[in-house]
N, C-alpha and C positions, 0 to 999 in steps of 0.2 A: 478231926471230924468236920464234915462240911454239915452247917444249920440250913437249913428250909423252914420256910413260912407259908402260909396260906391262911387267910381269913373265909372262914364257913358259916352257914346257916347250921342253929342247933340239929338238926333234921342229918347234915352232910358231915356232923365232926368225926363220927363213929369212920365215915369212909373216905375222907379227907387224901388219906395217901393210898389209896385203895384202887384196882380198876374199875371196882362203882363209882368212884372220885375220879377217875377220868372224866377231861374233857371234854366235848363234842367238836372240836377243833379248835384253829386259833390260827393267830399270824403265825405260828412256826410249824403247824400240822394239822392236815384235814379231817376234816368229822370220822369219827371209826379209830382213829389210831389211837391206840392205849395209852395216854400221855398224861401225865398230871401238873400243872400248872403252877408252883412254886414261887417263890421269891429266896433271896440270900440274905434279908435283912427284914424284921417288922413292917416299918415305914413303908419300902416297896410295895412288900404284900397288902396295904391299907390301900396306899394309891393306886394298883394294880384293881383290888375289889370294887374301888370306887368308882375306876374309869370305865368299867363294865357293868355297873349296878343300874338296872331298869325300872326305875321309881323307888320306891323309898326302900330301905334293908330290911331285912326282918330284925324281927324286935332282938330276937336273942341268937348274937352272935361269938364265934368262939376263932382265937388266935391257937392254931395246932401247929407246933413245932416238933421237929422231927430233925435227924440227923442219918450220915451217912457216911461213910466212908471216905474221906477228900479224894483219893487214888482211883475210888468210881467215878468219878464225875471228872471229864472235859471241855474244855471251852470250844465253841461252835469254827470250824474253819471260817475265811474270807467270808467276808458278807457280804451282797450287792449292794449298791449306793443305795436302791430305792429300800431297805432291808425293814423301814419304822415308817414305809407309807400305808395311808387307809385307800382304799379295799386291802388289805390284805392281797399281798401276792402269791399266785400261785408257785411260782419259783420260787418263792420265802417256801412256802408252805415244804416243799420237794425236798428242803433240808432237814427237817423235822422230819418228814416221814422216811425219809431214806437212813436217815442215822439211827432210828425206832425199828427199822428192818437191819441193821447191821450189827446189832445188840454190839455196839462199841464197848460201852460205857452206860452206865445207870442211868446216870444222868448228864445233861449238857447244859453249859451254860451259856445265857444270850444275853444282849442286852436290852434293858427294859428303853422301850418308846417315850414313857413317860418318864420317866429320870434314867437316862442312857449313862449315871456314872455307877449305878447299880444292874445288878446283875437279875434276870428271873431265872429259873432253875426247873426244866423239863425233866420229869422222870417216867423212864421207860417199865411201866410196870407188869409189864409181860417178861420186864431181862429175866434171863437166869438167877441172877442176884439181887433181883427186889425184894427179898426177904431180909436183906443187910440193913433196909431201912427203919429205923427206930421212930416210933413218935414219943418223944422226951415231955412235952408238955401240953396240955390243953387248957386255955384258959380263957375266962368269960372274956368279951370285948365287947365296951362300951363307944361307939365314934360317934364322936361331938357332931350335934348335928348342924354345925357351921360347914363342915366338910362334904355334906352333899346336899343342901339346900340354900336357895338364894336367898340374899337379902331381898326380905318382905315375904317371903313366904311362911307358912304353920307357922 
């Protein structure tokens, strides 16, 4: 079984891997595509939350893990060089969205910008087989608030 991570507002846990839990896009797929934004690992999924997090977190947040099938999920073909630049590429973007219209695979894997030896984990939750996906656990999550506030600040 392959694990998934995503750190959520108490509000989003219930739809975490859900296509209410879809994205509104991202570096790998534009706004409207049914995609759900994942990690392969906790940590990822912390650093992932944080490197998008727009002033302070909510207070109460939750670590939903979930599993899948390893045989559903593949890893993303060639990537361009520029694949982990900001703005967002729209060519990034054209692989997500055309792998999401190919219903490949469940899921696909990419590598994360911010720790590129970890993997994030896109799920197509429009596949056919998005119902193979399990969420295994939900659990409260506390992040130190050294992890997104500077020194001298609150």
């Amino acid at each position: 079984m392959l694990r998934l991570y995503r750190v959520v507002a108490e509000k989003d846990a219930d739809t975490a891997f859900s296509r209410e839990g879809a994205s509104g896009g991202g570096r790998w797929t534009t706004t409207g595509t049914p995609v759900v934004y994942a990690s392969s690992c906790c940590s990822c999924a912390m650093l992932e939350f944080l490197a998008h997090l727009d002033g302070e977190p909510e207070e109460t947040l939750f670590l939903v893990e979930a599993t899948i099938p390893r045989e559903r999920a593949r890893h993303a073909p060639s990537l361009p060089p520029d694949w982990h630049e900001r703005p967002y590429r729209a060519h990034v973007q054209a692989i997500g969205d055309a792998w999401v219209r190919s219903h490949e695979s469940l899921a696909l894997l990419v590598p994360s910008a911010i720790s590129p030896t970890e993997h994030n984990v896109l799920v197509n939750v429009a596949h056919p087989e998005a119902a193979s996906l399990e969420e295994v656990r939900r659990s409260p999550l506390h992040l130190d608030s050294r992890l997104w506030r500077r020194e001298g600040e609150g």
